[in-house]
VOZA-507455 format. One record per residue (C-alpha): residue in three letters; z, y, x. Coordinates in pm, 1 decimal. Each point is the difference from the previous one (the first is absolute). Last residue first. Layout:
residues N
Ala; Z; Y; X
...
This chain:
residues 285
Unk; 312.5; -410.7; 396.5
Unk; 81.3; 407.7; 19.2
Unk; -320.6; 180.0; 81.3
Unk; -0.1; 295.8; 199.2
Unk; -306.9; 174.3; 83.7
Unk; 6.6; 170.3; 313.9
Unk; 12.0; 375.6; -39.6
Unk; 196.3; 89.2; 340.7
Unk; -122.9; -249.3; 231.1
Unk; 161.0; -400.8; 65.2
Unk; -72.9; -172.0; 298.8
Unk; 101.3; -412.2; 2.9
Unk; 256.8; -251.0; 39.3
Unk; 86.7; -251.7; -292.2
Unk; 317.2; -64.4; -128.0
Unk; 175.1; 311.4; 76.8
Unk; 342.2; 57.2; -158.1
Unk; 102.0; 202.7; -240.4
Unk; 289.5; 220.0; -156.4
Unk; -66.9; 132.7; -358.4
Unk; 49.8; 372.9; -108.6
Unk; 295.9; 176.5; -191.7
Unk; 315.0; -189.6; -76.7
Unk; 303.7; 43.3; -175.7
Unk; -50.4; -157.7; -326.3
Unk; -308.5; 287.2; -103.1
Unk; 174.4; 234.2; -207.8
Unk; 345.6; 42.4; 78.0
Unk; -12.6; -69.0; 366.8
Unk; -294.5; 150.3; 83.3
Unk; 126.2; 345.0; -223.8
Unk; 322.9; 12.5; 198.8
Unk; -139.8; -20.8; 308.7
Unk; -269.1; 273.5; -51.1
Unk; 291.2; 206.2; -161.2
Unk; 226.3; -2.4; 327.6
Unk; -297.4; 261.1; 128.3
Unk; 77.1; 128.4; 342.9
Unk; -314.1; 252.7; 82.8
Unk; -350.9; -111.1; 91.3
Unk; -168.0; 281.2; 259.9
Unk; 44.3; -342.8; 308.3
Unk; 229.5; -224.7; -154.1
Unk; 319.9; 130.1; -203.8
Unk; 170.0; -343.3; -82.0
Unk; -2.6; -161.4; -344.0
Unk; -226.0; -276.4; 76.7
Unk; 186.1; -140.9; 267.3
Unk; 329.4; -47.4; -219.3
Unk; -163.6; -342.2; -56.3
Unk; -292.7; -152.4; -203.7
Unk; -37.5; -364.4; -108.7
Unk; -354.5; -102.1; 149.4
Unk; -144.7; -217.4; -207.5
Unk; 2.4; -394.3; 107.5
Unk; -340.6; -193.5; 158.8
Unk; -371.0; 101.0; -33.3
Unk; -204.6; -202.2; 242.4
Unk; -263.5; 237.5; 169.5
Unk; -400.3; -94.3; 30.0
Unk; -184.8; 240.5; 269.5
Unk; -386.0; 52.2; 52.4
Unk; 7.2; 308.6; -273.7
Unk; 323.3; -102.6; -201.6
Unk; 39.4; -303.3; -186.0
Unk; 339.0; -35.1; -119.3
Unk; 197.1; -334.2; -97.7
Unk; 260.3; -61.7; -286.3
Unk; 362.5; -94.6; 41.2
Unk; 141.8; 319.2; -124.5
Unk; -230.2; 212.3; -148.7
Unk; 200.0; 138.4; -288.5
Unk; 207.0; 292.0; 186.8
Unk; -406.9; 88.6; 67.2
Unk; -61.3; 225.1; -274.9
Unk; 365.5; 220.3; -84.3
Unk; -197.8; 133.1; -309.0
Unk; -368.6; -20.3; -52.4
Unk; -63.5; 418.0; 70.2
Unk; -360.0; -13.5; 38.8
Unk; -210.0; -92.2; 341.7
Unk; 89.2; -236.6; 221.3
Unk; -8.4; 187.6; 353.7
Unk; 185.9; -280.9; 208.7
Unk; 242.8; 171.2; 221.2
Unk; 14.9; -225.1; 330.4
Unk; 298.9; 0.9; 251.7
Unk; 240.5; 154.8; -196.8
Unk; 285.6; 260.6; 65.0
Unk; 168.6; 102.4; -295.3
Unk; 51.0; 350.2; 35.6
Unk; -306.4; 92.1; 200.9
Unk; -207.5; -82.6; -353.8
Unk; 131.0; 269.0; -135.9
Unk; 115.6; -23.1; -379.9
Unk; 157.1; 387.8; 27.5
Unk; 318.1; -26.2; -325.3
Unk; 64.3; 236.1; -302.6
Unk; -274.4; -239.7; -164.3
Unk; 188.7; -328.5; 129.5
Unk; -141.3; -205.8; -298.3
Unk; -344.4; 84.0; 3.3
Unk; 65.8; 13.7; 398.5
Unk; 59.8; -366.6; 13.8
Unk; -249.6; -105.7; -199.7
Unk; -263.6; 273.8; 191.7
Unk; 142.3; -263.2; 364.3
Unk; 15.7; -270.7; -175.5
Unk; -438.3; -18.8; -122.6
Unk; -42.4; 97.1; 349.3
Unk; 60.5; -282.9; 81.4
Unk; 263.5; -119.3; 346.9
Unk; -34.7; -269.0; 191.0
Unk; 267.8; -52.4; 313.1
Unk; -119.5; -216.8; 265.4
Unk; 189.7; -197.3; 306.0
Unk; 272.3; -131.2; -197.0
Unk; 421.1; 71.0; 5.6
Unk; 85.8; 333.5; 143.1
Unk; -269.6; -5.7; 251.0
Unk; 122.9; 56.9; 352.6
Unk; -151.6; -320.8; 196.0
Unk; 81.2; -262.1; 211.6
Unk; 298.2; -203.6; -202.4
Unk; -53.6; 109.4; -386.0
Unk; 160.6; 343.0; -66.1
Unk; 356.7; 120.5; 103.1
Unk; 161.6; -344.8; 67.0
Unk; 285.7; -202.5; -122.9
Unk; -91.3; 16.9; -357.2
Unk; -347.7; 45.5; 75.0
Unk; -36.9; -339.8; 136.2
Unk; -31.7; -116.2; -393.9
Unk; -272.5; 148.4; -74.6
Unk; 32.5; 140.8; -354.6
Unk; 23.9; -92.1; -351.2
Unk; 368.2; -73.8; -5.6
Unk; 67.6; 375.8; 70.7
Unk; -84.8; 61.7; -401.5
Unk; 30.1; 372.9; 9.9
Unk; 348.7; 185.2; -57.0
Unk; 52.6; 81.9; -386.7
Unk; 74.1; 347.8; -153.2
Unk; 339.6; 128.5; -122.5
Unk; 198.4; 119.8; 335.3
Unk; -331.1; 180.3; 102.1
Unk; -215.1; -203.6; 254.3
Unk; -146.9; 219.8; 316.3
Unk; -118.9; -361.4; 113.0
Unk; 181.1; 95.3; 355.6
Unk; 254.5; 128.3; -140.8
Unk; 64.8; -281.4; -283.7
Unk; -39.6; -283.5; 236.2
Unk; 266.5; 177.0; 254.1
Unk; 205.1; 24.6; -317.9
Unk; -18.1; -361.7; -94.9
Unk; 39.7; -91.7; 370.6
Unk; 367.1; 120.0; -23.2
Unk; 49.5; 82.7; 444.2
Unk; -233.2; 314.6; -96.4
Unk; -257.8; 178.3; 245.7
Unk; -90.4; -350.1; 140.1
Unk; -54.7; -120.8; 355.8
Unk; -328.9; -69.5; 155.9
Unk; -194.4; -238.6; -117.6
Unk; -189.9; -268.1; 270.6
Unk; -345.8; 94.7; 111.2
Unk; 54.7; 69.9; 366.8
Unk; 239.7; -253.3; 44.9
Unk; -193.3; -249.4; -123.1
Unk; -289.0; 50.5; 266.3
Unk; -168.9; -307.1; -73.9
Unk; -227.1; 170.0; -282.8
Unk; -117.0; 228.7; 296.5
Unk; 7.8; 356.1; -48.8
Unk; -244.8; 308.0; -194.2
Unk; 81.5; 343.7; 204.0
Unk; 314.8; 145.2; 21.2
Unk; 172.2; 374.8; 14.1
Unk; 326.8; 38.8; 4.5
Unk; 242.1; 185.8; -237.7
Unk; 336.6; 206.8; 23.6
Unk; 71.1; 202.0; -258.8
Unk; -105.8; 303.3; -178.4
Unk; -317.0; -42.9; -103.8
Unk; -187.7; 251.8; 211.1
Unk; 247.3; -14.9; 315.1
Unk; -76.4; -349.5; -16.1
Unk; -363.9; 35.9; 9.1
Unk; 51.0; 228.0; 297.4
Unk; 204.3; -257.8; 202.5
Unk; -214.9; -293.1; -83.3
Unk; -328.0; 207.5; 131.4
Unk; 158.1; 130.7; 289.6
Unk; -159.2; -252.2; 251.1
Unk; -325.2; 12.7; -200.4
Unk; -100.4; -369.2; -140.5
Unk; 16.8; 133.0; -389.2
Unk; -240.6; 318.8; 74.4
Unk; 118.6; 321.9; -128.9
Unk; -89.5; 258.8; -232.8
Unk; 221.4; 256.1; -99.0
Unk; -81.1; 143.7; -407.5
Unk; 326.0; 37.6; -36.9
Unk; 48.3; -291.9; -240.9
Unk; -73.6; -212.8; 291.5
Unk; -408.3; -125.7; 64.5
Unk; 2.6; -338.0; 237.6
Unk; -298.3; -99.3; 155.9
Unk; -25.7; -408.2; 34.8
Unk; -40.6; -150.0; 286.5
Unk; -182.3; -347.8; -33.0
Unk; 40.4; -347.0; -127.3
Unk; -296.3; -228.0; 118.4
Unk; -22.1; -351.2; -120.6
Unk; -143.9; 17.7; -368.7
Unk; -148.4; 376.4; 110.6
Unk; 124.9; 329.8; 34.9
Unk; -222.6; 306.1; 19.4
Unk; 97.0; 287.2; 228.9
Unk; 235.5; 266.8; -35.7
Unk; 190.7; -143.9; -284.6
Unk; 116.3; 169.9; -283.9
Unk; 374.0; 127.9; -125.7
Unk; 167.2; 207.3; -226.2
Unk; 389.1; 108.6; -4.2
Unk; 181.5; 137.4; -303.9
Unk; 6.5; -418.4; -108.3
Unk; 243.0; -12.3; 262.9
Unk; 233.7; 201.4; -138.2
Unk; 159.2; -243.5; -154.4
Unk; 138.0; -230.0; 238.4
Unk; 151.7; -289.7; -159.1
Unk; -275.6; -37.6; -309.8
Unk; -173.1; 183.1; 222.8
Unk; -70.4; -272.8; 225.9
Unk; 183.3; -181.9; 268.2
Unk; -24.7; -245.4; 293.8
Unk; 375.1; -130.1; 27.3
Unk; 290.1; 135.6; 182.4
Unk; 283.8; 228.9; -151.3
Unk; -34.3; 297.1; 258.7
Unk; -311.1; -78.0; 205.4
Unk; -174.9; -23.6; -361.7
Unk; -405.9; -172.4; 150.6
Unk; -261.1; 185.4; -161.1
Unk; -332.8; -153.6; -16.6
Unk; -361.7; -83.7; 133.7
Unk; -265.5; -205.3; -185.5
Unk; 54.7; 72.2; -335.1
Unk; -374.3; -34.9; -52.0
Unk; -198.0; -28.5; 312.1
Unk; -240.6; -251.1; -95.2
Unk; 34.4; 5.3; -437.8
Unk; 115.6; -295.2; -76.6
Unk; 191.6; -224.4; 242.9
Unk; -229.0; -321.0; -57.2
Unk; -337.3; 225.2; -17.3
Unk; -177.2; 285.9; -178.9
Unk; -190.7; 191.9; 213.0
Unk; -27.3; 385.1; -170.7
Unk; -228.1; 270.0; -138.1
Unk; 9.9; 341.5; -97.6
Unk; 387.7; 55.9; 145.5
Unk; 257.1; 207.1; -150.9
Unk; 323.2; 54.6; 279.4
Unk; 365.8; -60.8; -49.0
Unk; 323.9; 191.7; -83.1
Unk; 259.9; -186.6; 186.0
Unk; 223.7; -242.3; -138.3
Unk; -117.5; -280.3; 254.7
Unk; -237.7; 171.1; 249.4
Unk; -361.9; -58.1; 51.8
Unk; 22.1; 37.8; -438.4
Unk; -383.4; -113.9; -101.1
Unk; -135.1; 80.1; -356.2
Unk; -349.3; -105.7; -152.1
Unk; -93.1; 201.6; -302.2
Unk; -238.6; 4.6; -315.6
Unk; -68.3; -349.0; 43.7
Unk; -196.5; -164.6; -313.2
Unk; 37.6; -65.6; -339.9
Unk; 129.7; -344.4; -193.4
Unk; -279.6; -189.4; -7.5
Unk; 67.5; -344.5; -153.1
């Protein structure tokens, strides 16, 4: 069935950061080559970190220098909220960026599954884990916390799946379709794409409600690429932040959660490797 086509293809060089619009992309095992491929490391509480820790993170943007591959991570320039570029392998870089968010970070590219160390969580905000749950999902005292059950379970012990710095799956999908839902119910609200972070917006036309929260299981052709659709993606406190011109907006949260069962977009993984272009058909199988 066709379903639309790509209106956007996302990459994030740095986990949290604001990321970079591409025409065309590779897509392999990991995704998107290059995506999420450096992070923050918390030198005060340990653990690679995003803004759901380190918020202002997502007042930071980043792109790479030169083109990454399936094998090749590069440098990635790093834009702070002051407009101060630097490059993520300068000698000051750590110190500047930590200046910028107001604690003390590192700077790492992509490691080793083997390196455990590396990967394992660092230590909680809250010794009741309910709470530290509810922080970092932004959950108010009366709404649910996700379904935890339905994800890997290595990522109990570690920040993302062992050799990468993906919250859960290598591909977020996102419709277009959610995105005017959402803001027909958020109209005080701005619907930006930069809020939610996606690697592929599909451009699907009319408003037909919260589209893809019912794709789970199914397959996607896209361009040379087919994707496996797993679990939505049950949204966090990230999606409230100020990132980039986008102020703090609690409502966007509160509407997701309400309205559509939590989630916005569907995680994937890629089940056959190919290039896909801005305006590929899409065709869900």
């Amino acid at each position: 069935m066709n379903t639309g086509n790509v209106g956007e293809i996302w990459r994030y060089p740095v986990k949290s950061m604001l990321g970079e619009r591409l025409e065309h992309t590779s897509l392999g095992i990991l995704g998107v080559p290059g995506d999420r491929g450096w992070a923050v490391r918390d030198e005060v509480r340990g653990g690679i970190r995003g803004a759901k820790k380190i918020a202002g993170l997502m007042r930071c943007a980043a792109r790479y220098r030169d083109e990454p591959t399936a094998d090749r991570i590069p440098v990635p320039e790093i834009t702070l909220p002051d407009g101060t570029v630097l490059h993520a392998d300068a000698p000051e870089a750590a110190t500047r960026l930590s200046a910028a968010l107001g604690t003390t970070v590192t700077l790492w590219p992509r490691r080793p599954a083997d390196d455990l160390d590396h990967h394992r969580r660092g230590a909680p905000d809250h010794a009741d884990m309910e709470a530290e749950m509810r922080a970092v999902f932004g959950r108010e005292a009366s709404e649910p916390l996700p379904d935890f059950s339905v994800f890997p379970p290595e990522l109990f012990e570690f920040e993302s799946p062992l050799g990468t710095y993906f919250d859960a799956f290598p591909l977020l999908v996102m419709t277009t379709s959610s995105l005017r839902h959402l803001q027909a119910l958020t109209p005080s609200s701005r619907i930006d794409v930069r809020r939610f972070r996606p690697n592929l917006v599909l451009e699907t036309g009319a408003d037909d409600g919260f589209l893809e929260s019912t794709w789970g299981g199914r397959r996607l052709q896209i361009g040379e690429a087919v994707l496996a659709l797993t679990i939505p993606c049950p949204r966090c406190v990230m999606i409230t932040l100020p990132t980039g011109d986008l102020p703090k907006d609690p409502a966007v949260l509160r509407t997701v959660v309400r309205e559509a069962d939590q989630n916005l977009g569907i995680y994937a993984v890629v089940e056959t490797p190919g290039v896909v272009r801005h305006g590929d058909a899409v065709t869900l199988l």
